[in-house]
N, C-alpha and C positions, 0 to 999 in steps of 0.2 A: 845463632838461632836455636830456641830450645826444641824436642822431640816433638811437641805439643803442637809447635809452628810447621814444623815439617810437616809431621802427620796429616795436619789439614790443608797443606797447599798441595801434596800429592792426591788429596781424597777432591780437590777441587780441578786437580790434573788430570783425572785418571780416566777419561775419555779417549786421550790421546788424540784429539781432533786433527792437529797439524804439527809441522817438524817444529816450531816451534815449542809447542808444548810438549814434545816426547824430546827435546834437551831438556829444557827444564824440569822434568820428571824426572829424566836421569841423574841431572847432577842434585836434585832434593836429593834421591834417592843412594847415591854414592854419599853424600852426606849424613844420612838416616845411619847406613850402614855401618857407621863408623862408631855412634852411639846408641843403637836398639840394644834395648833388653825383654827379657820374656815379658814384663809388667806391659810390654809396649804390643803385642798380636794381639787380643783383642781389636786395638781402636786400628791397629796394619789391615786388618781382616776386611775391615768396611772399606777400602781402597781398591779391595778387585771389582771389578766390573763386569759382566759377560758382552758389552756392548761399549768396550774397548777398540779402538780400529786399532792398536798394534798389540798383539801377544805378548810377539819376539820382548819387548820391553818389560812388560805387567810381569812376564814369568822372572824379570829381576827381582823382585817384590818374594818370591817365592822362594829365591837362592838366597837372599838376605834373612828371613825366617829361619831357614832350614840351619843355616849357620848355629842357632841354638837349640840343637838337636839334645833332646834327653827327656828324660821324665818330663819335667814342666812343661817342656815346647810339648810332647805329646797330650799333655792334658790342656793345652791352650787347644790344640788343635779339635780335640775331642768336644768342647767347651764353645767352642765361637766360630768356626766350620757350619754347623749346619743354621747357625744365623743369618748367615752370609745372604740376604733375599737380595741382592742386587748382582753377588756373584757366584750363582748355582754354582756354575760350570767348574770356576775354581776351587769350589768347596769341595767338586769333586775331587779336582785332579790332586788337590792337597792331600786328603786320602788317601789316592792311589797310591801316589809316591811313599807314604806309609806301608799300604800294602804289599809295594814289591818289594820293601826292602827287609831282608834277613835279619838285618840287626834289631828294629825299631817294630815289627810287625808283631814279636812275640810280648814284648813292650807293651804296647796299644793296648794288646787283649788284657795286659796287668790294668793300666789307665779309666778302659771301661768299664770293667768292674767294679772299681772304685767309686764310679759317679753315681750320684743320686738318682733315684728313678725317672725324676724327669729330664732332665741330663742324657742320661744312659738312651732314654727313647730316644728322644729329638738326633743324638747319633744315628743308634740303631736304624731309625728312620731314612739317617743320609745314605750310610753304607749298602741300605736295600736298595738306594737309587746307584750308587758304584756298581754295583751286582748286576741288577738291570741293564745300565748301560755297557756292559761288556759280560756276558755271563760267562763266556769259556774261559777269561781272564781273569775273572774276581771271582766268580761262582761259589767254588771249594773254600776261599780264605774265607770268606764272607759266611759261608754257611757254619765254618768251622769256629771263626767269632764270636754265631750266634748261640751255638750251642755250646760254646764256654762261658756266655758270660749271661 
């Protein structure tokens, strides 16, 4: 099965309504994993869901991403993140996980500079709602972000 097929049987799974369909998510998804490439988060992105019934699973989706951690994966992230209108919530956490990490966080701030202006907002936009939703824990990165980039 090609990437194409995958992608849209987990984007048609991604409710996770019953145990049947949270197997079949997993193993689409152990199979995903085996051939995702960066060219492929964009169309991953539309797969989260905020009104998912199982997390524990969907956060697979998010270990499978993170696996092409670097430059590109950070400007996918920066890119197709705050699209995400079906799944805020992981748009954030996708973020987050950005932002706490040492290695990737100083990264980012290289990423968003680089994006066009409207680009660069529609982020900027997201990371004010990271901020928001937890200010003693994003507050400082977030604010420090803004005024680098």
């Amino acid at each position: 099965m090609n990437k194409k097929e995958l992608i849209n049987q987990l984007y048609n799974l991604r409710k996770l309504i019953n145990q049947d369909e949270c197997e079949a998510f997993e193993n689409k998804l152990a199979e995903l994993s085996e051939i995702i490439s960066i060219e492929d988060i964009g169309e991953v992105c539309k797969i989260f869901d905020d009104n998912t019934k199982d997390d524990e699973i969907m956060f697979g989706v998010i270990h499978m991403i993170e696996k092409l951690a670097g430059y590109d994966y950070l400007k996918c992230i920066a890119l197709y993140t705050p699209l995400m209108a079906e799944g805020k919530d992981w748009a954030l956490t996708l973020n987050k996980r950005i932002l706490n990490s040492k290695k990737y966080y100083p990264e980012y701030i290289e990423v968003i500079k680089s994006l066009d202006e409207k680009e660069k907002k529609q982020i900027i936009d997201l990371l004010i709602a990271v901020k928001n939703d937890n200010i003693s824990r994003f507050g400082e990165k977030v604010d420090y972000l803004l005024h680098t980039c």
